[in-house]
C-alpha positions as CSV (number, residue, x, y, z in Angstrom):
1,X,30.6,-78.9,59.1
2,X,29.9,-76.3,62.0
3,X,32.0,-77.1,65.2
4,X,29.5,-78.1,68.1
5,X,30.1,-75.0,71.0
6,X,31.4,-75.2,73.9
7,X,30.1,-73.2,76.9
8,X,32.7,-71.2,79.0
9,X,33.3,-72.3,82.2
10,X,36.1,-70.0,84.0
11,X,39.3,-71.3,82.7
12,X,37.6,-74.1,80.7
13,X,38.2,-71.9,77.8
14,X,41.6,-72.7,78.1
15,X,40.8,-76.0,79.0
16,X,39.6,-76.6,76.0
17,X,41.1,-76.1,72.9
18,X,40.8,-79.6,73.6
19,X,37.2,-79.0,74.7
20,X,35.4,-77.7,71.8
21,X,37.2,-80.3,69.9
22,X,36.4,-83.1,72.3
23,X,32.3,-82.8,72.2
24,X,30.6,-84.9,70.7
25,X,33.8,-87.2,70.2
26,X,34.5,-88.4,73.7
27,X,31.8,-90.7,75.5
28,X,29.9,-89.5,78.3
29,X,31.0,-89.2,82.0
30,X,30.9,-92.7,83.7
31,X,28.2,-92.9,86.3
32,X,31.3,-93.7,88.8
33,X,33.7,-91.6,88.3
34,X,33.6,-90.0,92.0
35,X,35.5,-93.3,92.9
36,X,38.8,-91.5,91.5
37,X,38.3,-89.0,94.0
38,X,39.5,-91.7,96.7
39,X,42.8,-90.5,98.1
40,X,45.6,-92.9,97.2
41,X,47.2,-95.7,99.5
42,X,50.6,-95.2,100.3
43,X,52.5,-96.4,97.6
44,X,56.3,-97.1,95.8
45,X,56.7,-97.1,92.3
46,X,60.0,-97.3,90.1
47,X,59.5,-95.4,86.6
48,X,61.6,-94.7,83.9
49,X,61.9,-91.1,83.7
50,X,62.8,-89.3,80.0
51,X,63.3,-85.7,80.5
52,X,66.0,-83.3,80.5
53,X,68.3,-84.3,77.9
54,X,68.5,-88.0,79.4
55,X,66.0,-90.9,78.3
56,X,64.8,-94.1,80.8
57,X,66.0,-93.0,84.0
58,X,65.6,-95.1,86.8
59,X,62.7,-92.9,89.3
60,X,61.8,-94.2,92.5
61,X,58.6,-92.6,93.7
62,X,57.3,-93.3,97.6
63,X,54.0,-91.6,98.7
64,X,51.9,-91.4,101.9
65,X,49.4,-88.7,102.6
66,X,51.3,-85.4,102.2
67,X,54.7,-87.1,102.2
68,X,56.4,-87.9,98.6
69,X,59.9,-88.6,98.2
70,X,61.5,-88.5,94.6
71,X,65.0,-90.1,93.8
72,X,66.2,-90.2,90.5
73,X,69.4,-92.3,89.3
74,X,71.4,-91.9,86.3
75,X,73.9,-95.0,86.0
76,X,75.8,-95.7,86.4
77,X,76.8,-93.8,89.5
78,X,73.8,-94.0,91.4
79,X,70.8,-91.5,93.0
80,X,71.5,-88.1,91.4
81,X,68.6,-86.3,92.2
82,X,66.6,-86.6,95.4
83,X,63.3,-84.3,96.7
84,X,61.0,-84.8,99.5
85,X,57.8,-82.9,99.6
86,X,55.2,-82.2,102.8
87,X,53.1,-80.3,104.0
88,X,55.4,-77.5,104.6
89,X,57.2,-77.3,101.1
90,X,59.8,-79.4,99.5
91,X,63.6,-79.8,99.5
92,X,66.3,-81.2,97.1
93,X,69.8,-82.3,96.8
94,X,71.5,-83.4,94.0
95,X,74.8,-85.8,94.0
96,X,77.9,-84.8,95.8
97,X,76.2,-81.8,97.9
98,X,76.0,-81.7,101.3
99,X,73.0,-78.6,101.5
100,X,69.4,-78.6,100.6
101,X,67.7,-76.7,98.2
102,X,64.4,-75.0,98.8
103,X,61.8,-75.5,96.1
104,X,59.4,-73.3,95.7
105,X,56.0,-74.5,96.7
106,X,53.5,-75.6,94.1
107,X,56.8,-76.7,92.1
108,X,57.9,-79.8,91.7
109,X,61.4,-79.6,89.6
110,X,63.3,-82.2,87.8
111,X,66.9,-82.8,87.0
112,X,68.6,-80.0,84.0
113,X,66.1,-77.5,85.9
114,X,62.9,-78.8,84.0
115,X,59.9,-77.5,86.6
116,X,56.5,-79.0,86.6
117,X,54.1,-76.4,87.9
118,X,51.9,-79.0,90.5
119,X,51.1,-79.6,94.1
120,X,53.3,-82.7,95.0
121,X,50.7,-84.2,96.3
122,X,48.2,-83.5,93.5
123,X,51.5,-85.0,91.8
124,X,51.4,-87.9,94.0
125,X,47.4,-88.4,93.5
126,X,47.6,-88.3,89.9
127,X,50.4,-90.9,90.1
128,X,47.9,-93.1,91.5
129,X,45.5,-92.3,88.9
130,X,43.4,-90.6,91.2
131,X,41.9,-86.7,91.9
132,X,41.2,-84.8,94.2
133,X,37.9,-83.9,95.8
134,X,35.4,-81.4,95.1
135,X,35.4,-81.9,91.2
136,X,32.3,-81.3,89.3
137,X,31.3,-82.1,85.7
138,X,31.7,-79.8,83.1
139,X,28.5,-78.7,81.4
140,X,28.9,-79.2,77.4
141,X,32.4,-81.0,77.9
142,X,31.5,-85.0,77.9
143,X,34.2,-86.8,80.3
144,X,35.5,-83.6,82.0
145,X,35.3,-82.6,85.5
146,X,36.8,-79.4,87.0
147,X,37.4,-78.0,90.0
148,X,39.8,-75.9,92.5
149,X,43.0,-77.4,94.1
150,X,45.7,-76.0,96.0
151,X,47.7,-73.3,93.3
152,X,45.6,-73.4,90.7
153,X,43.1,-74.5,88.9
154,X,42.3,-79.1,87.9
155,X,40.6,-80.3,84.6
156,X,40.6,-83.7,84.0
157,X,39.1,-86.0,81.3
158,X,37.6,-89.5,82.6
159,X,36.2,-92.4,80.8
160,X,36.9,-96.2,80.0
161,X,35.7,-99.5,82.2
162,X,37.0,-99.7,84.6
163,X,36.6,-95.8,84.9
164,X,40.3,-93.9,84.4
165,X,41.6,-91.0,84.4
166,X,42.8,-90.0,80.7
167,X,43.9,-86.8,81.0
168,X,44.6,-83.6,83.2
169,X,45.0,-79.8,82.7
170,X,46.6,-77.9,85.3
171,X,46.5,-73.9,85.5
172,X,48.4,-72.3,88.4
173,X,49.1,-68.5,89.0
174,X,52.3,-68.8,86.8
175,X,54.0,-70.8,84.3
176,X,52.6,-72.4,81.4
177,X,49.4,-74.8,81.5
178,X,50.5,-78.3,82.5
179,X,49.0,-81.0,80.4
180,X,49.3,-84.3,81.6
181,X,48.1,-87.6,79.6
182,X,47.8,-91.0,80.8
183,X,47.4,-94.0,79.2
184,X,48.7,-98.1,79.0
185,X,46.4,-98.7,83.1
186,X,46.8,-100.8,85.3
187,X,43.8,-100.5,86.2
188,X,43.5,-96.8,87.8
189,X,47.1,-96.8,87.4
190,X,48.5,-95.2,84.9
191,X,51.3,-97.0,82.9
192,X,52.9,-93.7,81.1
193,X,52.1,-90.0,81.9
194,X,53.5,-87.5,79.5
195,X,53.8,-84.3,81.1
196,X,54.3,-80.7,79.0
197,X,54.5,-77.6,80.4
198,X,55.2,-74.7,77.3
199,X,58.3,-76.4,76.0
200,X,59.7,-78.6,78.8
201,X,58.5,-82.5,78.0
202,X,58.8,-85.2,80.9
203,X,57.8,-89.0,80.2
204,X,57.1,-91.3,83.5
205,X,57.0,-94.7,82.2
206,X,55.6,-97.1,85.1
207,X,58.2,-100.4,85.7
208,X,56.6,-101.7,89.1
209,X,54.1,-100.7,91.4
210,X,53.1,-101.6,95.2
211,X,51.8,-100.4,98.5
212,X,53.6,-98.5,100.6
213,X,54.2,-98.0,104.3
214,X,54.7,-94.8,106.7
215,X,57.0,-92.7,104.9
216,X,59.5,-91.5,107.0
217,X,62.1,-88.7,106.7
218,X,65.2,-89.1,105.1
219,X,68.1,-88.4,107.8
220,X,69.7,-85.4,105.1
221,X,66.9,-83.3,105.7
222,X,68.4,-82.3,108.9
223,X,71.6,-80.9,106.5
224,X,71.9,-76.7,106.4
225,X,70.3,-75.3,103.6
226,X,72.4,-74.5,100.5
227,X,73.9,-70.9,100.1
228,X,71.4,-68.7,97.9
């Protein structure tokens, strides 16, 4: 039986391997899904976190406009891994140092050196099961919308009732694609997310979930930056 076409659409060629097999298989885009384009309430979530050699790691995820802060623990001797992301880029430290590391925008990176290649607060949004503004449906795709975001380039997948957000391709100016899948809601929550990037593999697996406050800074960000 002759595959149905799919019409290019920029990267949507890319996109959609997935997308010429997807027609005609996923239902149509719900009438609402504009309300995932709401930006997120601050929120704190604790995840386990299977990634970099190390499975259900305790995560600890707080979010507020362009503020995120990431600690991760491995037990058990506590926070190993901590990041905090605005506006202006991101910094880490890990366990035992008393410098912070630049990370380069547009990446967040994960303990063993795995790097997702993602806006933190895209990050954060999707998180929330949300996306961004300015999406638009994608002719000859059912359930995808596209559109531009900071570094690179957002397809996402929609559907369900409640409407959700299933899946999400992310193209940036370098690195592998980042696919992202979510599934088990809460909601527009997303239970899991399983995140690949070429051959790196990180699994988020949602343990509790509630609003948040003002984030503020953590007082190590006034520590000097590490030696390059």
């Amino acid at each position: 039986m002759q595959r149905p076409s799919c019409r290019p659409y920029l990267f949507v060629l890319a996109l959609l391997v997935a997308g010429c097999r997807s027609a005609g298989v996923h239902p149509p885009l719900p009438t609402n899904w504009m309300d995932l384009t709401r930006p997120p309430a601050p929120f704190v979530a604790l995840y386990r976190l299977t990634c970099c050699g190390q499975r259900q790691l305790p995560a600890v995820v707080r979010s507020a406009g362009e503020r995120l802060w990431v600690a991760v623990s491995l037990p058990p001797g506590g926070v190993a891994w901590e990041a905090w992301f605005d506006a202006t880029g991101g910094v880490a430290k890990a366990r035992g140092d008393r410098c912070l590391s630049q990370l380069s925008s547009g990446r967040v990176v994960l303990p063993g050196g795995t790097t997702l290649s993602v806006e933190a607060p895209l990050w954060a949004a999707l998180l929330a099961g949300r996306l961004p503004p300015g999406m638009a449906p994608v002719e000859g795709s059912p359930g995808w919308v596209v559109g531009n975001v900071e570094g690179g380039r957002l397809a996402a997948r929609c559907g369900g009732e409640p409407v959700r957000c299933q899946e999400v391709r992310f193209r940036g100016a370098e690195g592998p694609e980042l696919v992202v899948r979510l599934d088990r809601h809460h909601g527009p929550v997303p239970g899991r997310l399983r995140a690949t990037a070429g051959r790196q593999r990180v699994v988020l697996e949602l343990a509790e979930w509630g609003p948040g406050t003002e984030l503020l800074a953590p007082a190590w960000l006034s520590w000097p930056p590490c030696p390059s």
